[in-house]
Biotite code that builds the C-alpha atoms (Angstrom):
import biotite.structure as struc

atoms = struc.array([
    struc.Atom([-188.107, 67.976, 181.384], chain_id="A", res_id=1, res_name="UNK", atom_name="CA", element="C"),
    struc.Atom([-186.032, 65.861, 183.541], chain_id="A", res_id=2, res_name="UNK", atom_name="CA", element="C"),
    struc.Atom([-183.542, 63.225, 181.552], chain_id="A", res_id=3, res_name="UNK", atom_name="CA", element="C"),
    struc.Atom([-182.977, 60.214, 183.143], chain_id="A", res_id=4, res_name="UNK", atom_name="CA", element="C"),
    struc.Atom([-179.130, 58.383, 183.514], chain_id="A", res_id=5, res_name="UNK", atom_name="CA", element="C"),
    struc.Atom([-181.024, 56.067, 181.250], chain_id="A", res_id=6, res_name="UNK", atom_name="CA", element="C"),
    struc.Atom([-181.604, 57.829, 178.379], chain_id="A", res_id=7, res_name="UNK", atom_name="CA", element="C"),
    struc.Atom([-178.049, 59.271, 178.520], chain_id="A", res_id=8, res_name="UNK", atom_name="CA", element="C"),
    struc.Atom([-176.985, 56.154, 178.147], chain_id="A", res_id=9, res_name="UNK", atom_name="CA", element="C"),
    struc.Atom([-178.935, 55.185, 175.405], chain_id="A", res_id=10, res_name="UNK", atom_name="CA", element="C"),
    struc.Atom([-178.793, 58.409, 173.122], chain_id="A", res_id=11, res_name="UNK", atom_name="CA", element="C"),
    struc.Atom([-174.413, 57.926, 173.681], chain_id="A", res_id=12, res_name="UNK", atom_name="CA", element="C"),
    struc.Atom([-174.395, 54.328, 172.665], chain_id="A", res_id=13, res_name="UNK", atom_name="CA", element="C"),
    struc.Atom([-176.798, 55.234, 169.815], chain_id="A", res_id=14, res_name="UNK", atom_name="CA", element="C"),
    struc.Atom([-174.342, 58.156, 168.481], chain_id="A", res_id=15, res_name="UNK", atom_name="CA", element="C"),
    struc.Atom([-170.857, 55.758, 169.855], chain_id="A", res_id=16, res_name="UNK", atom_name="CA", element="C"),
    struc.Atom([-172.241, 53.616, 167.272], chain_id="A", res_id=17, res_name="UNK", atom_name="CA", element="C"),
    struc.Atom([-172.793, 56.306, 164.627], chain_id="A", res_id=18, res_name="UNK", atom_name="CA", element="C"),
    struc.Atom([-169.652, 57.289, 165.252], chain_id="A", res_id=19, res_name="UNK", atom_name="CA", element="C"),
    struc.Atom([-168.028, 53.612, 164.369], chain_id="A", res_id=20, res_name="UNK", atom_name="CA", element="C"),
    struc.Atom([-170.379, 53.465, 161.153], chain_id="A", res_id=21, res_name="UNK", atom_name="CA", element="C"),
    struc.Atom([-169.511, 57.009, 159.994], chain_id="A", res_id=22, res_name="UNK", atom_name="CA", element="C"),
    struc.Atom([-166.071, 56.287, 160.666], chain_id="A", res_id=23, res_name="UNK", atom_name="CA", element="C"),
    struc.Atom([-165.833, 52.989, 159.014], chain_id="A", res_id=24, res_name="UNK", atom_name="CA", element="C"),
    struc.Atom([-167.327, 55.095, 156.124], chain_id="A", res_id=25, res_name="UNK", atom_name="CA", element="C"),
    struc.Atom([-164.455, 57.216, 155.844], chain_id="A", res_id=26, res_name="UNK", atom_name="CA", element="C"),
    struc.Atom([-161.946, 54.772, 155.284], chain_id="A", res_id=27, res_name="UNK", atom_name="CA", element="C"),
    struc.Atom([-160.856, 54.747, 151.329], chain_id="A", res_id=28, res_name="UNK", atom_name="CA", element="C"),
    struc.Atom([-162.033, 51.893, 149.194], chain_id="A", res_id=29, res_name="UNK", atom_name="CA", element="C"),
    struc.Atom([-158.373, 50.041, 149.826], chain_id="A", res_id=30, res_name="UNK", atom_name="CA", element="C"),
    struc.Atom([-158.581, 50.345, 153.455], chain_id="A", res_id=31, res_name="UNK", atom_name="CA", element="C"),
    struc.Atom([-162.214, 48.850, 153.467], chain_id="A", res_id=32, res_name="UNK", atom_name="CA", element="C"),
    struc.Atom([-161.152, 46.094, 151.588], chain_id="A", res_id=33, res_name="UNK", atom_name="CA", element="C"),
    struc.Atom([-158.154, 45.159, 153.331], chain_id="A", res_id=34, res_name="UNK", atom_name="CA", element="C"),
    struc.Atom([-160.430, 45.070, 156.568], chain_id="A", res_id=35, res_name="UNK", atom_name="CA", element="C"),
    struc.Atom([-163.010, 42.877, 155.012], chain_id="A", res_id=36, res_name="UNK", atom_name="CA", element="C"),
    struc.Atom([-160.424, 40.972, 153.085], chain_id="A", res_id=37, res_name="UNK", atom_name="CA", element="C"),
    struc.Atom([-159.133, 40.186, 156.967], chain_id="A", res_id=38, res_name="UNK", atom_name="CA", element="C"),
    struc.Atom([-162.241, 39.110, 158.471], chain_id="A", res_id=39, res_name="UNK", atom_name="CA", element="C"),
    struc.Atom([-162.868, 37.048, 155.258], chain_id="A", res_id=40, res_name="UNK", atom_name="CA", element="C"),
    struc.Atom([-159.414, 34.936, 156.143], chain_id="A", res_id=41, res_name="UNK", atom_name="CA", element="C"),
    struc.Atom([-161.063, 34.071, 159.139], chain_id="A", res_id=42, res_name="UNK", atom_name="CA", element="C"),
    struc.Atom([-164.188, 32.577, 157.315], chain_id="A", res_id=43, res_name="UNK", atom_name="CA", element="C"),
    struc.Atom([-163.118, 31.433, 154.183], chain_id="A", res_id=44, res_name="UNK", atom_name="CA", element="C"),
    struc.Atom([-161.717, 27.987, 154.898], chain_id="A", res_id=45, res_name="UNK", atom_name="CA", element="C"),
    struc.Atom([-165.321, 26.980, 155.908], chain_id="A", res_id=46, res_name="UNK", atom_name="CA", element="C"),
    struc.Atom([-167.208, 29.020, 153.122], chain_id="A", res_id=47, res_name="UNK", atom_name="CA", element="C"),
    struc.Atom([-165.081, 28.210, 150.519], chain_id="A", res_id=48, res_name="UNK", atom_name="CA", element="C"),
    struc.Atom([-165.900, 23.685, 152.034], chain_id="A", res_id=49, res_name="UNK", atom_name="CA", element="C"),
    struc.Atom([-168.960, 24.485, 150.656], chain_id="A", res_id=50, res_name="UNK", atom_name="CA", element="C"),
    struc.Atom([-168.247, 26.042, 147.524], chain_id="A", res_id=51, res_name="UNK", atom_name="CA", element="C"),
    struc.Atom([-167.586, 29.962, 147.695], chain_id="A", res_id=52, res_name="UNK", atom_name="CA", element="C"),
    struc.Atom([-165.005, 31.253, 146.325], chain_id="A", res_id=53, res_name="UNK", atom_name="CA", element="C"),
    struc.Atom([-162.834, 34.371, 147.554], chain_id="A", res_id=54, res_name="UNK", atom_name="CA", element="C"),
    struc.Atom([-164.911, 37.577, 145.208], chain_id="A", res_id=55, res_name="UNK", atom_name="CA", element="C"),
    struc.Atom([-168.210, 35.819, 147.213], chain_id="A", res_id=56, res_name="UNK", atom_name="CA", element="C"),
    struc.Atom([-166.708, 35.877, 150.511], chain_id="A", res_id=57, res_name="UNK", atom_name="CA", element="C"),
    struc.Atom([-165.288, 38.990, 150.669], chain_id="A", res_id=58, res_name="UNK", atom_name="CA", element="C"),
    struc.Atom([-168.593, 40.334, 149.346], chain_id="A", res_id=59, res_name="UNK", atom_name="CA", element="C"),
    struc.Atom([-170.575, 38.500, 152.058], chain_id="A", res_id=60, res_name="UNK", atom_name="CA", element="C"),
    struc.Atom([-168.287, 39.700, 154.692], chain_id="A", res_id=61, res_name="UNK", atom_name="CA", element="C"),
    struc.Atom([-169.125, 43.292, 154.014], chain_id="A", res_id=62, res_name="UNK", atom_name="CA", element="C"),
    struc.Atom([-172.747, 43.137, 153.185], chain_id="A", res_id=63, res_name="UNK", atom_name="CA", element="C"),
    struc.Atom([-172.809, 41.248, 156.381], chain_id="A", res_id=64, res_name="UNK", atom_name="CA", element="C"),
    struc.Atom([-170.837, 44.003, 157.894], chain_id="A", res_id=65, res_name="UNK", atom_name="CA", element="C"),
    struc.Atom([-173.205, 46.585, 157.155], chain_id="A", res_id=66, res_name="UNK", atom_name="CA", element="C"),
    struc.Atom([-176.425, 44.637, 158.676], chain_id="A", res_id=67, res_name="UNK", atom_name="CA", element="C"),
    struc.Atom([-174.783, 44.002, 161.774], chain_id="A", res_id=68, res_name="UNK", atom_name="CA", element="C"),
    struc.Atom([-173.742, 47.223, 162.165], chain_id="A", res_id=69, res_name="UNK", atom_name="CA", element="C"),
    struc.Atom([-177.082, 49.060, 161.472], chain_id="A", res_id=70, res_name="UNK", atom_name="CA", element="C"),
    struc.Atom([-178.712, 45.489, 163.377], chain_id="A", res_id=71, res_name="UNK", atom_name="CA", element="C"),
    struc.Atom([-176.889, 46.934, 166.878], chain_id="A", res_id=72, res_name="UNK", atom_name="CA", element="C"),
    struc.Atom([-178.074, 50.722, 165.643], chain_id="A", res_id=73, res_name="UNK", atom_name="CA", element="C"),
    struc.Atom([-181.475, 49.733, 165.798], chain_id="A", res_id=74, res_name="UNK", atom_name="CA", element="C"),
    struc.Atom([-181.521, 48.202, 168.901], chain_id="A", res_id=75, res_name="UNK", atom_name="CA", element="C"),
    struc.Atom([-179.863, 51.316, 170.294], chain_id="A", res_id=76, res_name="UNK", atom_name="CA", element="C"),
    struc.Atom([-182.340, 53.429, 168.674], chain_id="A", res_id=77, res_name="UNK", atom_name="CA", element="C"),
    struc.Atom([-185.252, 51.689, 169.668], chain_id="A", res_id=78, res_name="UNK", atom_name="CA", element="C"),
    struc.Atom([-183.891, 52.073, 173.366], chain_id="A", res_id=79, res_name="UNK", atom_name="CA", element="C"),
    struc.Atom([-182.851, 55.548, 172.897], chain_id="A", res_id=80, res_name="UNK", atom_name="CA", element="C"),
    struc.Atom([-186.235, 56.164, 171.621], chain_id="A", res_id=81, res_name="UNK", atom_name="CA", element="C"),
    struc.Atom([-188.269, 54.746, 174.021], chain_id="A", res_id=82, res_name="UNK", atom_name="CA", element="C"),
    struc.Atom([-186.228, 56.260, 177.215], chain_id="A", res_id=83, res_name="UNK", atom_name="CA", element="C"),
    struc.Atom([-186.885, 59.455, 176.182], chain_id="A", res_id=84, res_name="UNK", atom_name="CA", element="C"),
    struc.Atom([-190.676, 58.676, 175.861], chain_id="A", res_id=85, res_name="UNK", atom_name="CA", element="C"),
    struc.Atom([-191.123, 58.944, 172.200], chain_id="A", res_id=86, res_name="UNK", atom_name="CA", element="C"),
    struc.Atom([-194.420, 58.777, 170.805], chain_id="A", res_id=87, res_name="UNK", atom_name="CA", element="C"),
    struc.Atom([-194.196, 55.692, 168.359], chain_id="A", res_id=88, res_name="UNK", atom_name="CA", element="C"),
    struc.Atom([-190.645, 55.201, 169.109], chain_id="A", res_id=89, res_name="UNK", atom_name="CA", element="C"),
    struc.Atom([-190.606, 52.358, 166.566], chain_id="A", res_id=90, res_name="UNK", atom_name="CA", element="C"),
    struc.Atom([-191.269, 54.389, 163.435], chain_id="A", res_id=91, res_name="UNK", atom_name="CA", element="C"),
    struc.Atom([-188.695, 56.712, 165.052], chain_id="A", res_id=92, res_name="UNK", atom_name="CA", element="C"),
    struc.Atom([-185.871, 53.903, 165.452], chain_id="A", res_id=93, res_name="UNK", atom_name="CA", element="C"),
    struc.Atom([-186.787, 52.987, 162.026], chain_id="A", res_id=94, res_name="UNK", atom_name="CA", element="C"),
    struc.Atom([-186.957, 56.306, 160.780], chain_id="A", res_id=95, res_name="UNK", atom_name="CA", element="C"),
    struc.Atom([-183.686, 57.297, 162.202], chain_id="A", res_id=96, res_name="UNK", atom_name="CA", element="C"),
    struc.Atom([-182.092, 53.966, 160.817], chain_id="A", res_id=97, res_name="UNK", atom_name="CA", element="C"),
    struc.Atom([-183.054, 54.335, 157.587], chain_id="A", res_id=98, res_name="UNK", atom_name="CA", element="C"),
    struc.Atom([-181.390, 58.243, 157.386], chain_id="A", res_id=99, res_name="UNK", atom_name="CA", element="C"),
    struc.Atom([-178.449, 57.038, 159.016], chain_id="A", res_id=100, res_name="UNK", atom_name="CA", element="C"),
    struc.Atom([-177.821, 54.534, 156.096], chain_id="A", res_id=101, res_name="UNK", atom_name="CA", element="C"),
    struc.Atom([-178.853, 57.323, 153.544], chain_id="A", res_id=102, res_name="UNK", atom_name="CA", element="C"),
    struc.Atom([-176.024, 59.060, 155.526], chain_id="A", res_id=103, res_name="UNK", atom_name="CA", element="C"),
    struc.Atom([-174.204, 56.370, 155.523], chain_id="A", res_id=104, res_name="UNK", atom_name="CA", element="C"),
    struc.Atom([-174.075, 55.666, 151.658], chain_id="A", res_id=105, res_name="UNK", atom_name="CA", element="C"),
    struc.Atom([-173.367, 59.691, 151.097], chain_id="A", res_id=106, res_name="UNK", atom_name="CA", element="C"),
    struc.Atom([-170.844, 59.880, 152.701], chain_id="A", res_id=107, res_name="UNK", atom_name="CA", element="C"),
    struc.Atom([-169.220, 56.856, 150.818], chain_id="A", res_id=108, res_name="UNK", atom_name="CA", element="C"),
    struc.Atom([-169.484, 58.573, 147.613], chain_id="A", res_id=109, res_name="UNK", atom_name="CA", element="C"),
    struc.Atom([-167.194, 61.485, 148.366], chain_id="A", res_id=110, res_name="UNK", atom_name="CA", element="C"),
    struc.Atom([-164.683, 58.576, 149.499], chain_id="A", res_id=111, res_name="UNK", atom_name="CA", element="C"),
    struc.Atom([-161.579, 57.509, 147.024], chain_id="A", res_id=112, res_name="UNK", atom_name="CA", element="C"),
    struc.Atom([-162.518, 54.126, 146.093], chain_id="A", res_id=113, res_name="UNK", atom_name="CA", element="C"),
    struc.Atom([-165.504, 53.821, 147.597], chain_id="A", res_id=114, res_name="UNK", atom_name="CA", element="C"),
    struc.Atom([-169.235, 54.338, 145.790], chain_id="A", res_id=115, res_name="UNK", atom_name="CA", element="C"),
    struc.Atom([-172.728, 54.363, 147.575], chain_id="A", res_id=116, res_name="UNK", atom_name="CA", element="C"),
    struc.Atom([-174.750, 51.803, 146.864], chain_id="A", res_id=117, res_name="UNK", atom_name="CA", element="C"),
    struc.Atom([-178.881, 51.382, 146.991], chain_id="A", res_id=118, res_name="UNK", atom_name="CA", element="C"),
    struc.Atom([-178.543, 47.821, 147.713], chain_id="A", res_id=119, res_name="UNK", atom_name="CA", element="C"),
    struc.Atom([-176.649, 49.201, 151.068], chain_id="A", res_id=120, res_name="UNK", atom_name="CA", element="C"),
    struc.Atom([-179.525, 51.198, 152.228], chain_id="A", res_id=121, res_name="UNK", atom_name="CA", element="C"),
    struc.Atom([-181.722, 48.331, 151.945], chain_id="A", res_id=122, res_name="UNK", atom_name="CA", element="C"),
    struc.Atom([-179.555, 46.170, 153.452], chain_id="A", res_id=123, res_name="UNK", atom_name="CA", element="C"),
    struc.Atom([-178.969, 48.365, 155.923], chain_id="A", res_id=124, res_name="UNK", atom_name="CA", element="C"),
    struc.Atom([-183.146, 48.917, 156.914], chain_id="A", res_id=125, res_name="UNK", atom_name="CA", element="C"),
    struc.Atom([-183.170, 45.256, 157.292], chain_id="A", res_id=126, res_name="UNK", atom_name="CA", element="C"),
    struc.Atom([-180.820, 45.527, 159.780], chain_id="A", res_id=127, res_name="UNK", atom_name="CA", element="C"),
    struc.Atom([-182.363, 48.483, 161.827], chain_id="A", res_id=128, res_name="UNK", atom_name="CA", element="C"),
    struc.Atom([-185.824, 46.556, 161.738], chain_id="A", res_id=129, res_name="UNK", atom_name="CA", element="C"),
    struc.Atom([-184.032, 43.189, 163.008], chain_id="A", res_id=130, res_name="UNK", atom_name="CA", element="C"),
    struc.Atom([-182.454, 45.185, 165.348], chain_id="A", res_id=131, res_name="UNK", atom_name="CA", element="C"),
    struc.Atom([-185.743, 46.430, 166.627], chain_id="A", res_id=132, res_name="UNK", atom_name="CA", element="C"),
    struc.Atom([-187.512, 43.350, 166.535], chain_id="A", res_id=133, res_name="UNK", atom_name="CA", element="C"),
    struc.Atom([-184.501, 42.004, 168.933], chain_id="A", res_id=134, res_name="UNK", atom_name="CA", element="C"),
    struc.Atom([-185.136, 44.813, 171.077], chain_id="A", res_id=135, res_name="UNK", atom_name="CA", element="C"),
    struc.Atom([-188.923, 44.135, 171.192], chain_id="A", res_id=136, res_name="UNK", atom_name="CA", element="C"),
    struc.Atom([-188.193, 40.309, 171.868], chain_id="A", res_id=137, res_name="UNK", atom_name="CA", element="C"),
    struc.Atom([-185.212, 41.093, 174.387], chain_id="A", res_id=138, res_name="UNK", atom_name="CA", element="C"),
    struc.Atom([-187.258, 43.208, 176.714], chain_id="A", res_id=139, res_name="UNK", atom_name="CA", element="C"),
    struc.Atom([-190.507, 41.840, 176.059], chain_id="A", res_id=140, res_name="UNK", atom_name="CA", element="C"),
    struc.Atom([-189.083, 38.449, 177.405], chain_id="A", res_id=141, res_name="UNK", atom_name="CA", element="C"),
    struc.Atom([-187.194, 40.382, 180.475], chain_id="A", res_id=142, res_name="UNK", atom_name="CA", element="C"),
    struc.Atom([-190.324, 41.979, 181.169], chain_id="A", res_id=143, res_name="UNK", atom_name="CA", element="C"),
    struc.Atom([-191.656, 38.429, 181.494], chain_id="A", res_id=144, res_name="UNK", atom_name="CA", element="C"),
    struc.Atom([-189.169, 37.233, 183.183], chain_id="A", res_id=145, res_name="UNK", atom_name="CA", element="C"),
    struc.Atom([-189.490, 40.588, 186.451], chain_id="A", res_id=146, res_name="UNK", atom_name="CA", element="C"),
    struc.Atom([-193.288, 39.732, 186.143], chain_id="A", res_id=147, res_name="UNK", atom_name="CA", element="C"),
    struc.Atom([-193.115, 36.180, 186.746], chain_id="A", res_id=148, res_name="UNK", atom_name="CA", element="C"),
    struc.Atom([-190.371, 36.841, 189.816], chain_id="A", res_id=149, res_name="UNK", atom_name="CA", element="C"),
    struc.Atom([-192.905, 39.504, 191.439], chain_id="A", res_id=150, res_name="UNK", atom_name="CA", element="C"),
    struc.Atom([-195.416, 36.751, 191.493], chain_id="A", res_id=151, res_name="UNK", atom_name="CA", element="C"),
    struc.Atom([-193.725, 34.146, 192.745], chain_id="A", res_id=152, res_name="UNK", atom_name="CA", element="C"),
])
């Protein structure tokens, strides 16, 4: 079987990106929070306007965290899955989401400080689906887009 420069690409963003959540994972509880607790600073003068206060942001910030994260995982998956031809390679990008935020979550609870959480698997599936559905959309509409230039 003969792998194209394309799926390369793919299947080494898809495990870059593993790499960054896994990572992230590792970090103890303090050093999560003082990340978070950053980003939050950045956000909080216009959150707290209308009316959260600093325990809501901060919380936001990382359940936000982890659906962006797994939201750019399952667009990588989905395009990892489908350039190497796999048969329903939407159940696979979901599948593999959803084990990477078991994973995920595992991992946590072997950290100091940190716990795993179901909530965070959850949150972390509706990422890898929105991520998908992007995908979907994304090259749906470039597909589109090639068809209507071959036309004209």
């Amino acid at each position: 079987m003969k792998v194209s420069w394309r799926a390369i690409m793919w299947a080494a963003l898809s495990m870059a990106m593993l790499a960054f959540i896994f990572g992230n994972s590792l970090q103890s509880g303090a050093d999560s929070l003082a990340i978070s607790d950053t980003v939050a600073q950045i956000y909080a003068p216009t959150l707290e306007r209308i009316g959260f206060g600093d325990e809501q942001i901060s919380f936001l910030v990382r359940k936000l965290a982890h659906f962006a994260e797994f939201m750019l995982l399952g667009f990588l998956f989905s395009g990892t899955a489908r350039a190497f031809s796999v048969h329903r390679s939407y159940l696979a990008a979901v599948s593999s989401g959803w084990l990477a935020g078991a994973a995920d979550e595992f991992i946590q609870r072997f950290i100091d400080g940190r716990s795993a959480q179901v909530t965070d698997v959850l949150i972390d599936c509706i990422g890898v689906a929105a991520g998908i559905g992007f995908y979907c959309l994304f090259f749906r509409l470039s597909a589109r887009d090639r068809q209507t230039k071959s036309v004209s």
